[in-house]
N, C-alpha and C positions, 0 to 999 in steps of 0.2 A: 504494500500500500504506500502511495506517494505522499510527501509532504503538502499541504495544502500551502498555496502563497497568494499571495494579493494578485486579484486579478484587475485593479485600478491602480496604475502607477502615475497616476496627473497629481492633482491637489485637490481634488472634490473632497468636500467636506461632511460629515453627518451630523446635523445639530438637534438637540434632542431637548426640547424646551421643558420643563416644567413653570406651564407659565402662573400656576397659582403660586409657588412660591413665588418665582419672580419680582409677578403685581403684588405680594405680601396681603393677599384677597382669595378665599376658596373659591368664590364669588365676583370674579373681573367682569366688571361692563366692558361692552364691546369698544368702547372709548378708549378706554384702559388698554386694554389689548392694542388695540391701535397703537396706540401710546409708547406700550413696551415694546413693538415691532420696531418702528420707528428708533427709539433708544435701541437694542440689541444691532439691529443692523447698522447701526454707526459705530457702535462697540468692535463687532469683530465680520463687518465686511462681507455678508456668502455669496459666494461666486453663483453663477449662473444654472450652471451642473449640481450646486452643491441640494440635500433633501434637507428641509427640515421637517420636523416631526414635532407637533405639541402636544399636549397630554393634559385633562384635565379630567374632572369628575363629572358626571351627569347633568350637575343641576349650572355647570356652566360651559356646558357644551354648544350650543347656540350662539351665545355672546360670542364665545372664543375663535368657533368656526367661519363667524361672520366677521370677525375682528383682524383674522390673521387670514385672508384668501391668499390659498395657493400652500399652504400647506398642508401635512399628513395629519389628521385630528385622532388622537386616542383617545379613547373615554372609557375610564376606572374608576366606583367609586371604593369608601372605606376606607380605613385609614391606611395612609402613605399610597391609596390608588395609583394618583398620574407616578409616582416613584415606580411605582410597581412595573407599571405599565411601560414606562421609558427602558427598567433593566431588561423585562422579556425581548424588548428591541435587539438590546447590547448581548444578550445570552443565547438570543435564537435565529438572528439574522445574519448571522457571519459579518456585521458590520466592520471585522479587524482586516476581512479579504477585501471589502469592494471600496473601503475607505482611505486618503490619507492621513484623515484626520478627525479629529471631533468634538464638537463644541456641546458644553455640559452645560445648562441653563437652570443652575439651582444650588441652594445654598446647602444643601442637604447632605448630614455625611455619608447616608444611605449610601451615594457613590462613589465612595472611595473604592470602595475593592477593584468595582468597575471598570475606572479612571486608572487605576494602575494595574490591569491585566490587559489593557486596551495600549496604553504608554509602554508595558514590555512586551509586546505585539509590535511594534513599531510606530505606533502612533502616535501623532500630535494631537495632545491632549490639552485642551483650555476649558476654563470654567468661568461664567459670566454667573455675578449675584449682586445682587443688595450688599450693600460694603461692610454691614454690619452686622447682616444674616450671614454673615460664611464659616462652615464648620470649619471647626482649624484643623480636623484630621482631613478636609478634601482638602483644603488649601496647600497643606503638606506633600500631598499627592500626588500634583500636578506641574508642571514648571513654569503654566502660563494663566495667568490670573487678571479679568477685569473685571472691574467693580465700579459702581456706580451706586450713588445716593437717592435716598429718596426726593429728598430736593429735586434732582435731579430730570428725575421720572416723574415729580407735579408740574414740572416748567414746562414738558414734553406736551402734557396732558391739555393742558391749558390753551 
């Protein structure tokens, strides 16, 4: 049996949002959403090629759908759902073969292990959060880190 290798050698990227973390709301208006699209993509740039993937719970699936067009929308509820729902991504879609990289949209330590099975895979691993939602074990885990304020994200809004 052969070694499996990455079958995208470009820079296409996989970002994989948890946007209730994010907006720091279970519950983002579609505004909102808008809002943090806006802010994230001035953060870290996705190429053209690149997928994004956002993840929420049921009861803000709507807002979020309509908030973010043109993205993959998962919907989990329960506790740590859209988490849940972002690692099934990371652990069942071979995202380490078709990716060069991956942006982690959450403050959450949930994905540390993630973030560094994905970084000793060969990937480029970044994490975008709330500056002062960041778990300090993901922060440790990654080499590429942007953060931004809530300040920040009401200026957007606005």
């Amino acid at each position: 049996m052969g070694v499996a290798t990455r079958t995208n050698q470009d820079n296409r990227r996989i970002h994989l949002v948890d946007i209730e973390n994010v907006c720091g709301d279970a519950r983002p208006g579609q505004s909102d959403v808008r809002a943090m699209q806006k802010r994230y993509e001035d953060l870290v740039n996705p190429g053209p090629d690149d997928l994004v993937v956002v993840a929420c719970n049921h009861g803000a699936a709507l807002e979020v759908g309509l908030g973010w067009p043109g993205a993959r929308l998962l919907v989990r509820s329960g506790i740590n759902g859209a988490d849940q729902a972002l690692l099934g991504v990371i652990e069942h879609e071979g995202i380490e073969l078709r990716f060069a990289g991956v942006v982690i949209a959450s403050a959450d330590g949930i994905f540390t292990e993630a973030a560094s099975f994905l970084a000793g895979c060969g990937l480029s691993v970044t994490v975008v959060s709330r500056e002062r939602a960041l778990s300090r074990r993901l922060r440790l885990a990654v080499a590429c880190v942007c953060t931004f304020t809530a300040a920040e994200f009401d200026q957007d809004a606005a």
